[in-house]
Backbone as JSON Lines, residues from 0, in Angstrom:
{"i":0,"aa":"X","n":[31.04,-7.59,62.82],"ca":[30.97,-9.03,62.9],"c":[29.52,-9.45,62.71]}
{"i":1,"aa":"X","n":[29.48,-10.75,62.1],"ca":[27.81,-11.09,61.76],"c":[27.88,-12.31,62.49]}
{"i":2,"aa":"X","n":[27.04,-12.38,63.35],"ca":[26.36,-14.19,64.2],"c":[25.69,-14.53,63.36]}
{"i":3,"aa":"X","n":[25.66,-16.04,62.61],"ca":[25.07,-16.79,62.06],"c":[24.49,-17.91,63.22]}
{"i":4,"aa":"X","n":[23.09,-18.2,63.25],"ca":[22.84,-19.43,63.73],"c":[22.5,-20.41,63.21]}
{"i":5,"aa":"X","n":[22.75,-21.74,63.5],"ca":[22.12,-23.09,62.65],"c":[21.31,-23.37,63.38]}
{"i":6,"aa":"X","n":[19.74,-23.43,62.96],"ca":[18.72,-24.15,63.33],"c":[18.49,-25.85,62.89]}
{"i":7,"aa":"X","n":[18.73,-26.27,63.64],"ca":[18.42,-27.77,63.87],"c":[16.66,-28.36,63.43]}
{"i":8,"aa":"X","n":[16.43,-28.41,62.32],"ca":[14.75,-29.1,62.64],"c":[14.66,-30.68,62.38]}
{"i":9,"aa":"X","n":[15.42,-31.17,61.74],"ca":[15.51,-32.69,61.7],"c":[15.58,-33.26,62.24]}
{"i":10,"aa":"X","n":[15.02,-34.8,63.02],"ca":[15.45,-35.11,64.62],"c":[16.26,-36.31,63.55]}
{"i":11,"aa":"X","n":[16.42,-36.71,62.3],"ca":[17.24,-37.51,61.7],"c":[17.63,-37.19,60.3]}
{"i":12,"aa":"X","n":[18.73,-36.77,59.91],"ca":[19.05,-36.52,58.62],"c":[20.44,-37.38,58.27]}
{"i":13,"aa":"X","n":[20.2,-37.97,56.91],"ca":[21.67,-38.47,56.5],"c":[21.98,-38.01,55.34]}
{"i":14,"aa":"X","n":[23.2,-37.41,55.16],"ca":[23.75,-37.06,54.05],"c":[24.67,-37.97,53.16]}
{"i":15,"aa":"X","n":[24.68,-37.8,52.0],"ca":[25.63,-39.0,51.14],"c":[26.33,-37.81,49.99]}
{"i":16,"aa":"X","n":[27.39,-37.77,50.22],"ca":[28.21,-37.09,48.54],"c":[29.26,-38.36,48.31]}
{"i":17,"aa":"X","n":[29.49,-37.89,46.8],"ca":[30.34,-38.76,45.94],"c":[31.49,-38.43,45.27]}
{"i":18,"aa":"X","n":[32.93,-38.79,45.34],"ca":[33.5,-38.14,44.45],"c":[34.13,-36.93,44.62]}
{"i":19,"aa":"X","n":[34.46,-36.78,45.67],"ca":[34.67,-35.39,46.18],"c":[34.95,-35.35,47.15]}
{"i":20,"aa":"X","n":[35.71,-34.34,47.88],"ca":[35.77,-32.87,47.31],"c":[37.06,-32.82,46.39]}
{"i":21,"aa":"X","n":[37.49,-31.92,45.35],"ca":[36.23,-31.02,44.85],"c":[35.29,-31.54,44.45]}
{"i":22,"aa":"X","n":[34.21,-30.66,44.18],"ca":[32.96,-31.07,43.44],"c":[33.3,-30.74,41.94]}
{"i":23,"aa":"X","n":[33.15,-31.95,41.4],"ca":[32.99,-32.11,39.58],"c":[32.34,-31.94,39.29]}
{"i":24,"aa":"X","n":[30.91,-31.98,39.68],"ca":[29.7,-32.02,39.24],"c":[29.46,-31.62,37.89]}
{"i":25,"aa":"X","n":[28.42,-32.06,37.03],"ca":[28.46,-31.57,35.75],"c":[26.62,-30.73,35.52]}
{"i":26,"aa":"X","n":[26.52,-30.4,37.13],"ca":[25.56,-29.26,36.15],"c":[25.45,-28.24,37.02]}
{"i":27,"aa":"X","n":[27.41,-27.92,37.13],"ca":[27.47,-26.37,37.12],"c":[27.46,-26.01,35.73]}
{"i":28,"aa":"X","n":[27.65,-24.54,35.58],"ca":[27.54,-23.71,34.2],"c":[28.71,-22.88,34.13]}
{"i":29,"aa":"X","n":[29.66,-23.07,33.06],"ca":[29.12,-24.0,32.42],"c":[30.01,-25.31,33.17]}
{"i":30,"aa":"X","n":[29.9,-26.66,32.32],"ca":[30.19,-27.48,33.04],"c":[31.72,-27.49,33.2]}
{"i":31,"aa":"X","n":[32.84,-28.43,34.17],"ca":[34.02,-28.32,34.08],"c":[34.5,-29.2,33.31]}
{"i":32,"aa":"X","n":[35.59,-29.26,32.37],"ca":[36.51,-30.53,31.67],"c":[36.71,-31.56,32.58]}
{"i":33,"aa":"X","n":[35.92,-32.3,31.96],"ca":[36.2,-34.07,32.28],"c":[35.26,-34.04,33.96]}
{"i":34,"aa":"X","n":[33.74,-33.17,33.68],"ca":[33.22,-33.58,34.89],"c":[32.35,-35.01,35.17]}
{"i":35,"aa":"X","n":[32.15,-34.82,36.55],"ca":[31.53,-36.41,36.97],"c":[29.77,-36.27,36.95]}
{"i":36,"aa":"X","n":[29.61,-36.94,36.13],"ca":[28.14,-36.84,36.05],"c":[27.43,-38.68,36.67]}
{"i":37,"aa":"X","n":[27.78,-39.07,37.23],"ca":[27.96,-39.71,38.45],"c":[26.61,-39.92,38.65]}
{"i":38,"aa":"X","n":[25.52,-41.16,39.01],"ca":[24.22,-41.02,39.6],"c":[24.56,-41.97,40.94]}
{"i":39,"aa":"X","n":[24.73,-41.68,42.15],"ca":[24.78,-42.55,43.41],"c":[23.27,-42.19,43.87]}
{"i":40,"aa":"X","n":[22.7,-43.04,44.38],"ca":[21.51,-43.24,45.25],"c":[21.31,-43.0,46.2]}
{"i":41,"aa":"X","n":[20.6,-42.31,47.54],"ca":[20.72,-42.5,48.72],"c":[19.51,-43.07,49.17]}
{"i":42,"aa":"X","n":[19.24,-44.5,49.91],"ca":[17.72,-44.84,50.26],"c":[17.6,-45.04,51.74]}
{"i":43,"aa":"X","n":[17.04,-45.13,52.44],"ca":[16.38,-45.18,53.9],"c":[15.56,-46.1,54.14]}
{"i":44,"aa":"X","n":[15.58,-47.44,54.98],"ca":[14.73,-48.25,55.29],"c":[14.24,-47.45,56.4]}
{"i":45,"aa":"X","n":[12.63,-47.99,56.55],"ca":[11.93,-47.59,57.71],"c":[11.69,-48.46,58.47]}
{"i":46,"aa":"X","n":[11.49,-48.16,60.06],"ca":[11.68,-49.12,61.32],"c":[10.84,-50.53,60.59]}
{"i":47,"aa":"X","n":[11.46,-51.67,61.18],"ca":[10.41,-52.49,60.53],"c":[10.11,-52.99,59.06]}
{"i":48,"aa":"X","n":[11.03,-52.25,58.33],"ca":[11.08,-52.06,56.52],"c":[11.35,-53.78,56.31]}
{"i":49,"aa":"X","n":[11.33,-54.16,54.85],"ca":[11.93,-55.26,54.83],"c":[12.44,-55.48,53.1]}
{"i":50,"aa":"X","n":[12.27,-54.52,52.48],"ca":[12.57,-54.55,51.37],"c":[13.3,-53.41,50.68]}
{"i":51,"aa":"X","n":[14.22,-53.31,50.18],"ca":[14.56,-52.18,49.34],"c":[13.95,-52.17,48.19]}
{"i":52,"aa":"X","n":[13.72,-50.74,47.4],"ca":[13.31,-50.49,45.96],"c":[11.49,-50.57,46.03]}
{"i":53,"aa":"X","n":[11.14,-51.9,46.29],"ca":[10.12,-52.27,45.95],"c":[8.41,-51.92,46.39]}
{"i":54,"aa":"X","n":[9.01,-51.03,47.47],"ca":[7.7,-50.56,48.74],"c":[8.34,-49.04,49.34]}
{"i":55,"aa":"X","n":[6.8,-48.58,49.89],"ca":[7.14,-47.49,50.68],"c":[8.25,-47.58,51.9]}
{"i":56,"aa":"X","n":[8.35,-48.6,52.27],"ca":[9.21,-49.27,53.34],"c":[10.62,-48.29,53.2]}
{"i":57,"aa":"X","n":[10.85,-48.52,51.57],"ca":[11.93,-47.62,51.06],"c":[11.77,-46.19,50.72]}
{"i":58,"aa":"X","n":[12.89,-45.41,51.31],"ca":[12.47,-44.14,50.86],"c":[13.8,-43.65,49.79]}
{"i":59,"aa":"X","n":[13.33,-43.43,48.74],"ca":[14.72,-43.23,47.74],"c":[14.34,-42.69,46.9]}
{"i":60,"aa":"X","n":[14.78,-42.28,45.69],"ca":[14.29,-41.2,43.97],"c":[13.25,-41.33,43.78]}
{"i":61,"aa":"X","n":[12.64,-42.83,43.83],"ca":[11.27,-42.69,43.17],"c":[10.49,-42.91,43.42]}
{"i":62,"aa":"X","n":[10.07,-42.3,45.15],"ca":[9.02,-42.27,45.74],"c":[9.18,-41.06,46.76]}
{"i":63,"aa":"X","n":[10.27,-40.62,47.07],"ca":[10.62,-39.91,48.01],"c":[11.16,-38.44,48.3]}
{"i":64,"aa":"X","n":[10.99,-38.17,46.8],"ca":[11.57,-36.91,46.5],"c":[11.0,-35.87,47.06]}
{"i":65,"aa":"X","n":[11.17,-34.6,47.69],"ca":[10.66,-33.04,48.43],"c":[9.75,-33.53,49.25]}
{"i":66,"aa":"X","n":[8.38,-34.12,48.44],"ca":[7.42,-34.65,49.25],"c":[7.42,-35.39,50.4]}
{"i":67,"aa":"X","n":[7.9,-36.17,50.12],"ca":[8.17,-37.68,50.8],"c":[7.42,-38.71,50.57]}
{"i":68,"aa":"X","n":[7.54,-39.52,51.71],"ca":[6.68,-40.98,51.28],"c":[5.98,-40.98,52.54]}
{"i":69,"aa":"X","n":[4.48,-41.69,52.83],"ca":[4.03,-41.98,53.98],"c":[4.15,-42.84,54.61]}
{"i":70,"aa":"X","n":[4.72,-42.63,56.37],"ca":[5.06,-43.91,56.99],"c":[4.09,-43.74,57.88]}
{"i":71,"aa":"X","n":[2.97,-43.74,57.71],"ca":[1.85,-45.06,58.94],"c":[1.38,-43.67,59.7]}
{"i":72,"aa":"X","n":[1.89,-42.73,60.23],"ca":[1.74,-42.1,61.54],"c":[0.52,-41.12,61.17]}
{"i":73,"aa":"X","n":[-0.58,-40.94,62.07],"ca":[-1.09,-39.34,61.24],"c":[-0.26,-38.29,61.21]}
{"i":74,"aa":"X","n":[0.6,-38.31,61.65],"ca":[1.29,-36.79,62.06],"c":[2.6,-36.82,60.41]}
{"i":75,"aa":"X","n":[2.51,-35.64,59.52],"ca":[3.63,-35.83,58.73],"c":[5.17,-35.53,59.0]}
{"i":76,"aa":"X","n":[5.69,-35.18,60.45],"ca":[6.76,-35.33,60.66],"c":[7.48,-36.57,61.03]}
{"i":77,"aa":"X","n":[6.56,-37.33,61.18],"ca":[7.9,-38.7,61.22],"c":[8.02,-39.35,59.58]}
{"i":78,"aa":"X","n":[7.31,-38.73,58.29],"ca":[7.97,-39.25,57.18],"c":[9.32,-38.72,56.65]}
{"i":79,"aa":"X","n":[9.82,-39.5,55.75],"ca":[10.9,-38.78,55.35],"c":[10.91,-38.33,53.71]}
{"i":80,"aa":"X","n":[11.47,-37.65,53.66],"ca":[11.53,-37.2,52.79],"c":[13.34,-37.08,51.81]}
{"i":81,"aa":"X","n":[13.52,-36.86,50.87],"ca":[14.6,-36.72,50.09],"c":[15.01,-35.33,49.18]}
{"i":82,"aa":"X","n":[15.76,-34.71,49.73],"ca":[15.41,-32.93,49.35],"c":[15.82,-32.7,47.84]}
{"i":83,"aa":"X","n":[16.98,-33.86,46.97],"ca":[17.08,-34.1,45.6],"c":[17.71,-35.05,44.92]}
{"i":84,"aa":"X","n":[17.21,-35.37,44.05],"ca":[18.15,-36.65,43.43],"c":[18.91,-35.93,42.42]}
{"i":85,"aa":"X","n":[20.22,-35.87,42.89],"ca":[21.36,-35.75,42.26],"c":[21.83,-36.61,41.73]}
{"i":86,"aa":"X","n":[21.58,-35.98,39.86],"ca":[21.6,-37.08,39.02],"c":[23.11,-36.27,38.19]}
{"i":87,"aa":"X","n":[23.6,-36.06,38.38],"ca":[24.98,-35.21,37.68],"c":[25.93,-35.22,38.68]}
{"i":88,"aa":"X","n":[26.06,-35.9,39.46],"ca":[27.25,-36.04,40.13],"c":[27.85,-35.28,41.39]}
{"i":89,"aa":"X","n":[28.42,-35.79,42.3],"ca":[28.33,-35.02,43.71],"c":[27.58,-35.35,44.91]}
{"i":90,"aa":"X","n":[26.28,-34.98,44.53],"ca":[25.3,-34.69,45.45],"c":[26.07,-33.2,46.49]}
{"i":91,"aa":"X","n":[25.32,-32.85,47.82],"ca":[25.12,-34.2,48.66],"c":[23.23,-34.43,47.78]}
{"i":92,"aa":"X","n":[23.33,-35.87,48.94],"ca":[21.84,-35.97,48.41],"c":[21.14,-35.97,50.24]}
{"i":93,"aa":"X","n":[20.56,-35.41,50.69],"ca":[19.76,-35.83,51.86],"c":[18.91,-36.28,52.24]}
{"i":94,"aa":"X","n":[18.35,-37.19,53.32],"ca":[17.01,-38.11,53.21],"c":[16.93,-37.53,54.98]}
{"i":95,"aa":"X","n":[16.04,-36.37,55.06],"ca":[15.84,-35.9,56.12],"c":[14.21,-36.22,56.83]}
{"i":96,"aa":"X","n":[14.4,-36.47,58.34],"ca":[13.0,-36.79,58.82],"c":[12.69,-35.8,60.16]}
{"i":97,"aa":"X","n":[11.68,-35.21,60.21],"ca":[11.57,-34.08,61.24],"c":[11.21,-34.74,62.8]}
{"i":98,"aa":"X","n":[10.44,-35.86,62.73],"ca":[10.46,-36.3,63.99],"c":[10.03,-37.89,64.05]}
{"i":99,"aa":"X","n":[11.39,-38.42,63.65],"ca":[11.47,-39.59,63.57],"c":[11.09,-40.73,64.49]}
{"i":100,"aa":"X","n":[9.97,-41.45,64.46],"ca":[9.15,-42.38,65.62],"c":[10.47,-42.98,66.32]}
{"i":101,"aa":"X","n":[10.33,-43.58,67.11],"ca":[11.61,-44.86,68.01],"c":[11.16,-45.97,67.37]}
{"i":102,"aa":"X","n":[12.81,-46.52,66.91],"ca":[13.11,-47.59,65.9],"c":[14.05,-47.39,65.59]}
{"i":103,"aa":"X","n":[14.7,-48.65,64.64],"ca":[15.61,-48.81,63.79],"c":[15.4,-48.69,62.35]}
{"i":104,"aa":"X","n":[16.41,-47.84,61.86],"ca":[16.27,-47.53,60.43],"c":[17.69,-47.84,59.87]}
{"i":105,"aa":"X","n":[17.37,-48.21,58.38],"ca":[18.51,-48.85,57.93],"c":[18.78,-47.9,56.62]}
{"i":106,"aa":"X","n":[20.26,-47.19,56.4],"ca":[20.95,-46.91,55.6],"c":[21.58,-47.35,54.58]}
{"i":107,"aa":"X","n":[20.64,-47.16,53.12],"ca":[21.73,-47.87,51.91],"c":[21.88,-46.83,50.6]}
{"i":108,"aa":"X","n":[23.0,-47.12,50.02],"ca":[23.44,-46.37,49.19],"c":[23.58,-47.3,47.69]}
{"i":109,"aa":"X","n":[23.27,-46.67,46.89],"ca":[22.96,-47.61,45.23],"c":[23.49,-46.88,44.01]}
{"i":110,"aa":"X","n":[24.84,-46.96,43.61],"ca":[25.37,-47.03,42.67],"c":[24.26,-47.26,41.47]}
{"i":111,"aa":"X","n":[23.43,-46.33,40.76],"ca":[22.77,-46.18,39.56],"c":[23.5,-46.28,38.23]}
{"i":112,"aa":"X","n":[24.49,-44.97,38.37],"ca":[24.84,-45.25,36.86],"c":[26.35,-44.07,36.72]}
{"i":113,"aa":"X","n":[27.28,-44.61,36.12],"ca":[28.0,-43.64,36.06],"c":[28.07,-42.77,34.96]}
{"i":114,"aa":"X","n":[27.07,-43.02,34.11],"ca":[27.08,-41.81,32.93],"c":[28.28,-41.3,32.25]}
{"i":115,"aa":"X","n":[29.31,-42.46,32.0],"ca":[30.51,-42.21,31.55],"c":[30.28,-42.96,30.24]}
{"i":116,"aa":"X","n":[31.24,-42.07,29.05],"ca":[30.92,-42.44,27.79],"c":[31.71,-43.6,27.37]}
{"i":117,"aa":"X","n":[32.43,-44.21,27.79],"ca":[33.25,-45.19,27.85],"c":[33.3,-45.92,29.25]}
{"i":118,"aa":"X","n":[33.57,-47.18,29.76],"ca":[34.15,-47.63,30.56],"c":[33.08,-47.76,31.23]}
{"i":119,"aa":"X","n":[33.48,-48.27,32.95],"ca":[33.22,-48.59,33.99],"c":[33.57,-47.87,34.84]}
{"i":120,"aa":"X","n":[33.27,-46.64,35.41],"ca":[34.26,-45.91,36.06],"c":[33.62,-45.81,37.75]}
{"i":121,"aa":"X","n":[34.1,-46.09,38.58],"ca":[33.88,-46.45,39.8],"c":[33.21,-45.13,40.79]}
{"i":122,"aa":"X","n":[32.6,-45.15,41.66],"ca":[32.33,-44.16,42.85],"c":[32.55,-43.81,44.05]}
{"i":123,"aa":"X","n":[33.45,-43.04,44.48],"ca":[33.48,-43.28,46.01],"c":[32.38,-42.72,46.75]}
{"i":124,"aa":"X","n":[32.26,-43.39,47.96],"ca":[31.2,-42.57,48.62],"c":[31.41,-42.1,50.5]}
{"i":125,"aa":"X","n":[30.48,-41.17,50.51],"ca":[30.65,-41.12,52.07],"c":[29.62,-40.74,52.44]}
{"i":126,"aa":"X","n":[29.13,-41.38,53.33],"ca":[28.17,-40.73,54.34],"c":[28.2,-40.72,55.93]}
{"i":127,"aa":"X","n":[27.14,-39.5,56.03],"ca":[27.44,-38.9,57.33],"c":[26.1,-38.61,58.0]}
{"i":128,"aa":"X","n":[25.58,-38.8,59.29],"ca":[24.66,-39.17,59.85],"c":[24.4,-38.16,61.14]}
{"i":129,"aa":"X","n":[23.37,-37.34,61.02],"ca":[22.56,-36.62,62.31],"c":[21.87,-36.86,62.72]}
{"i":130,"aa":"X","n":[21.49,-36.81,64.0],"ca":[20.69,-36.98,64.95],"c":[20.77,-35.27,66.04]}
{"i":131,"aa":"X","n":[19.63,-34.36,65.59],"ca":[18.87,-33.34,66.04],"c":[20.35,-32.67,65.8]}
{"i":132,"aa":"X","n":[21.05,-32.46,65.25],"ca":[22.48,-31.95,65.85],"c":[22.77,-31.34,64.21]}
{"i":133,"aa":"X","n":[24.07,-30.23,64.32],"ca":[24.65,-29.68,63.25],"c":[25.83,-30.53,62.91]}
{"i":134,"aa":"X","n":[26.26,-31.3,64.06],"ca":[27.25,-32.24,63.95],"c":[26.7,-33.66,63.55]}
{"i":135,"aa":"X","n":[27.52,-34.0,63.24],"ca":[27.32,-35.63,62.63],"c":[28.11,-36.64,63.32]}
{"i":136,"aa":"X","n":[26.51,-37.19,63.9],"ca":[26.8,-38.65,64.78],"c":[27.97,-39.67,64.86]}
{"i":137,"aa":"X","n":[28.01,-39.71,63.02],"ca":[28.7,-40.97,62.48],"c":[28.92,-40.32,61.1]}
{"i":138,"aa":"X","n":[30.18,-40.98,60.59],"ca":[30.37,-40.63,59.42],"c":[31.52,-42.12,58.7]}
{"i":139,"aa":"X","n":[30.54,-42.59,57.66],"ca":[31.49,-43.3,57.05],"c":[31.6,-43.4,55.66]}
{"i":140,"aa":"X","n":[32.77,-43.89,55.19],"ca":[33.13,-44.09,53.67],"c":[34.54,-43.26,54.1]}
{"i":141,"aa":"X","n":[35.62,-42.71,52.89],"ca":[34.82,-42.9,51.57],"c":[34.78,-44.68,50.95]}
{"i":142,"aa":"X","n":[33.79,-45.04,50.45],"ca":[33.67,-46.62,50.12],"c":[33.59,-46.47,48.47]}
{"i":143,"aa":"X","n":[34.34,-46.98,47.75],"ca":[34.28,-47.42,46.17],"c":[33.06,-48.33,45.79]}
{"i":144,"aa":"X","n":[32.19,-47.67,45.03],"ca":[31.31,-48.93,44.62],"c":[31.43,-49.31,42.99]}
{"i":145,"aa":"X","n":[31.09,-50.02,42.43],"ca":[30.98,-50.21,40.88],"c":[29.48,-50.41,40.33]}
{"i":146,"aa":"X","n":[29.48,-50.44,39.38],"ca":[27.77,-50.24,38.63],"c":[28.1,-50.77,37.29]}
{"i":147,"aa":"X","n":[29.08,-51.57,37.07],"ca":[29.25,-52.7,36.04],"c":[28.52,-53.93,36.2]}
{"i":148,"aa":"X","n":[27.19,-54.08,35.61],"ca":[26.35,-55.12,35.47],"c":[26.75,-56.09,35.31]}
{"i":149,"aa":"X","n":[27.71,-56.34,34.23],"ca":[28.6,-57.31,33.24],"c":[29.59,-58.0,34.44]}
{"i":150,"aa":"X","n":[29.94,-56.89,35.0],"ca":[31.14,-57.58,36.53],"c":[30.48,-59.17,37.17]}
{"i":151,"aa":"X","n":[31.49,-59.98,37.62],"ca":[31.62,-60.73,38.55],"c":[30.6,-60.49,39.84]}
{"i":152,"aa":"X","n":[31.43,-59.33,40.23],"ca":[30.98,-59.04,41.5],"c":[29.43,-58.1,41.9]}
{"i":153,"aa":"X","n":[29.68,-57.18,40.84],"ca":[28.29,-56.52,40.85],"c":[27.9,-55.76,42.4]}
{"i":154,"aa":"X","n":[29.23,-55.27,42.38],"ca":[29.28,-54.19,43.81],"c":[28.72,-52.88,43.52]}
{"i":155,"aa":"X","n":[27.26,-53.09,43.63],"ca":[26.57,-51.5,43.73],"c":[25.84,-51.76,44.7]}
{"i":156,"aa":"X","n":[25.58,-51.94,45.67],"ca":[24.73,-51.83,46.67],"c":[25.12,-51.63,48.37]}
{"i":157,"aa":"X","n":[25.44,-50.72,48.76],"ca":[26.03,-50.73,50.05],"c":[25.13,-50.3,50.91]}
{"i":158,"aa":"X","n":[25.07,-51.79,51.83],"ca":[24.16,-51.77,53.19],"c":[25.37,-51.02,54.7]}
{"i":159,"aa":"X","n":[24.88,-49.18,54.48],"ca":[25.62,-48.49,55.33],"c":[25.54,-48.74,57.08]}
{"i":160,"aa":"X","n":[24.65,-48.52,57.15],"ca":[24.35,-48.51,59.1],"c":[23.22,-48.83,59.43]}
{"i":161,"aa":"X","n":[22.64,-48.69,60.75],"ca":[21.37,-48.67,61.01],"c":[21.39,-47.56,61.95]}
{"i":162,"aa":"X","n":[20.42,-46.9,61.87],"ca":[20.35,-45.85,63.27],"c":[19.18,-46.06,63.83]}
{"i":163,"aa":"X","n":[19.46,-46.33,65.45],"ca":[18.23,-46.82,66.49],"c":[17.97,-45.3,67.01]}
{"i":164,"aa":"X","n":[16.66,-44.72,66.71],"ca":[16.2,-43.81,67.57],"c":[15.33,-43.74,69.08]}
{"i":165,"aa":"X","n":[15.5,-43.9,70.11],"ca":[15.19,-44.48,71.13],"c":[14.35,-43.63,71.78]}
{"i":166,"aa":"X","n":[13.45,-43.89,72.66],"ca":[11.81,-43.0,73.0],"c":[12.4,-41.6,73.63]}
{"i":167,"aa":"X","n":[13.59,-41.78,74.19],"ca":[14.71,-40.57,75.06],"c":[16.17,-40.49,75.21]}
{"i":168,"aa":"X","n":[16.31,-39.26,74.63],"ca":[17.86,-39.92,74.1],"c":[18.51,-39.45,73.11]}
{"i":169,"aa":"X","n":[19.67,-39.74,73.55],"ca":[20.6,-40.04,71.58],"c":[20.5,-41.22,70.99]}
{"i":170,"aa":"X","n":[20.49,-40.84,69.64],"ca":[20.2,-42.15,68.7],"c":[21.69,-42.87,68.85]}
{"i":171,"aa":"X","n":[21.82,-44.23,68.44],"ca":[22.83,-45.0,68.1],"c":[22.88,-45.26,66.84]}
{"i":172,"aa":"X","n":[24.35,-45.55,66.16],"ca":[24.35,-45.77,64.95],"c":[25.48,-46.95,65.03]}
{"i":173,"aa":"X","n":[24.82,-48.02,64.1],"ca":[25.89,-49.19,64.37],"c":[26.34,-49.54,62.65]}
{"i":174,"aa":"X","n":[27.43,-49.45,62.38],"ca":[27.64,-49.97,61.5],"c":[27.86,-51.3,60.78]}
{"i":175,"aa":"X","n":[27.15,-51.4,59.73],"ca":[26.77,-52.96,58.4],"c":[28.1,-53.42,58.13]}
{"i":176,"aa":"X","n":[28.94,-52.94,58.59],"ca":[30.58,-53.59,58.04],"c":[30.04,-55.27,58.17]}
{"i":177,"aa":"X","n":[30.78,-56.14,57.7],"ca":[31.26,-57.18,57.81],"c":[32.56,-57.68,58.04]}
{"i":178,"aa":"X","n":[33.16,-58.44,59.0],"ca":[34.64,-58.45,59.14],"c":[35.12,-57.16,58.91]}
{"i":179,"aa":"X","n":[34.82,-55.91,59.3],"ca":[36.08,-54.97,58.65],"c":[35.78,-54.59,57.94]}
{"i":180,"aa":"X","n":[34.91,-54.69,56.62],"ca":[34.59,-54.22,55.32],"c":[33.44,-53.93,54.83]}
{"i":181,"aa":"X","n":[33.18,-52.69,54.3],"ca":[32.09,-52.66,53.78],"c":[30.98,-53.59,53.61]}
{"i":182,"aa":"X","n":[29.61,-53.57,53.56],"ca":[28.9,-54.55,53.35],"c":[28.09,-54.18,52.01]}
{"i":183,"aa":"X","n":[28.54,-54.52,50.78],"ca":[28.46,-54.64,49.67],"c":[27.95,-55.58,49.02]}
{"i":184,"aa":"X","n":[26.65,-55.24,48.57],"ca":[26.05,-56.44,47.8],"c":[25.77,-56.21,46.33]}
{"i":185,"aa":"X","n":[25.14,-56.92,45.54],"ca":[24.73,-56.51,44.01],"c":[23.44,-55.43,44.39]}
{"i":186,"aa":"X","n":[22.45,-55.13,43.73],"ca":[21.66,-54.6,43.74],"c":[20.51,-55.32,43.95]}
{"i":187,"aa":"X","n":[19.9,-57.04,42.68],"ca":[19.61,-58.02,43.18],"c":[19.46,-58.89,44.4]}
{"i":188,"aa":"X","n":[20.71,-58.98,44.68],"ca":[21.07,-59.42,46.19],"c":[20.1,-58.33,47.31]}
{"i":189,"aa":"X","n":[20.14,-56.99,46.77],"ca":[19.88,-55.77,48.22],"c":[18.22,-56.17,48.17]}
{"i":190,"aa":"X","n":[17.45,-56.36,46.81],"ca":[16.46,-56.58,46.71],"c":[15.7,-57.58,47.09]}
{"i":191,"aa":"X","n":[16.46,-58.56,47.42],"ca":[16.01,-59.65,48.17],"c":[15.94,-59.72,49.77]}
{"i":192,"aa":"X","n":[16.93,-58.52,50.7],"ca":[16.86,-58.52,51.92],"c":[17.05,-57.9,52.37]}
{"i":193,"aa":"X","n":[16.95,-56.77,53.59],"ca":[16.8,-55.96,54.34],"c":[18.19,-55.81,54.82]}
């Protein structure tokens, strides 16, 4: 018999996959018939943030990748970081922080692009939320988003949760629903507010 242990070093990690299970992904090798090459986003507001996309505030693809981004502290464990942008479909994608200050941080997910040669083809998503643990706090979706520009509605932007990390303690995680439902905005719309 072999003991495996899971070491815990994250005091906050959130995971996001798409589309799955199974995984379609299209950059296994070789790839599978009719895989999902799928781009979903995963971004992280920081305590205090007030903008998506536009600032370090946000931590997402294109500022946040292995490295991370700097949030304020001297110490580099309360930044976060993003371990890959899974641009072929699946993910997961993770936006992990080793010792996350006390605050509220806000969870959003961004429908990029579905890389389908025809059509509009939709994404489901789910995410799932740790705090110091192998288990997950919170877990929600799966949620459908769209990434049709041209649409009415222009549902790519889902404002997921917030998670309060508190000076001692377990974190709380409250969920962005509205009435019951997802809280789904355009992308525009996400860019304008926290």
């Amino acid at each position: 018999m072999t003991t495996v242990a899971a070491l815990v070093r994250e005091g906050l990690r959130i995971e996001m996959y798409w589309n799955g299970p199974p995984d379609r992904s299209c950059d296994q090798s070789p790839a599978p018939p009719n895989c999902d090459a799928s781009d979903v986003d995963l971004h992280l507001l920081r305590q205090g943030g007030t903008r998506w996309f536009e600032s370090t505030d946000d931590c997402y693809y294109a500022n946040c990748t292995r490295v991370g981004v700097e949030w304020g502290s001297p110490s580099p464990l309360d930044n976060p970081r993003l371990d890959i942008d899974d641009v072929q479909g699946f993910g997961p994608e993770n936006i992990n922080i080793d010792a996350p200050i006390p605050g509220t941080y806000r969870i959003g997910v961004h429908y990029y692009d579905d890389d389908a040669p025809v059509g509009n083809l939709p994404a489901t998503v789910t995410v799932r939320v740790y705090c110091s643990s192998t288990s997950a706090v919170a877990m929600f979706g799966p949620v459908t988003l769209y990434t049709d520009s041209t649409s009415s509605d222009q549902n790519d932007f889902w404002k997921v949760a917030d998670v309060t990390i508190p000076p001692a303690g377990r974190c709380l995680v409250t969920s962005l629903a509205v009435n019951g439902q997802p809280n789904i905005v355009s992308r525009a719309e996400a860019m304008q507010s926290r």
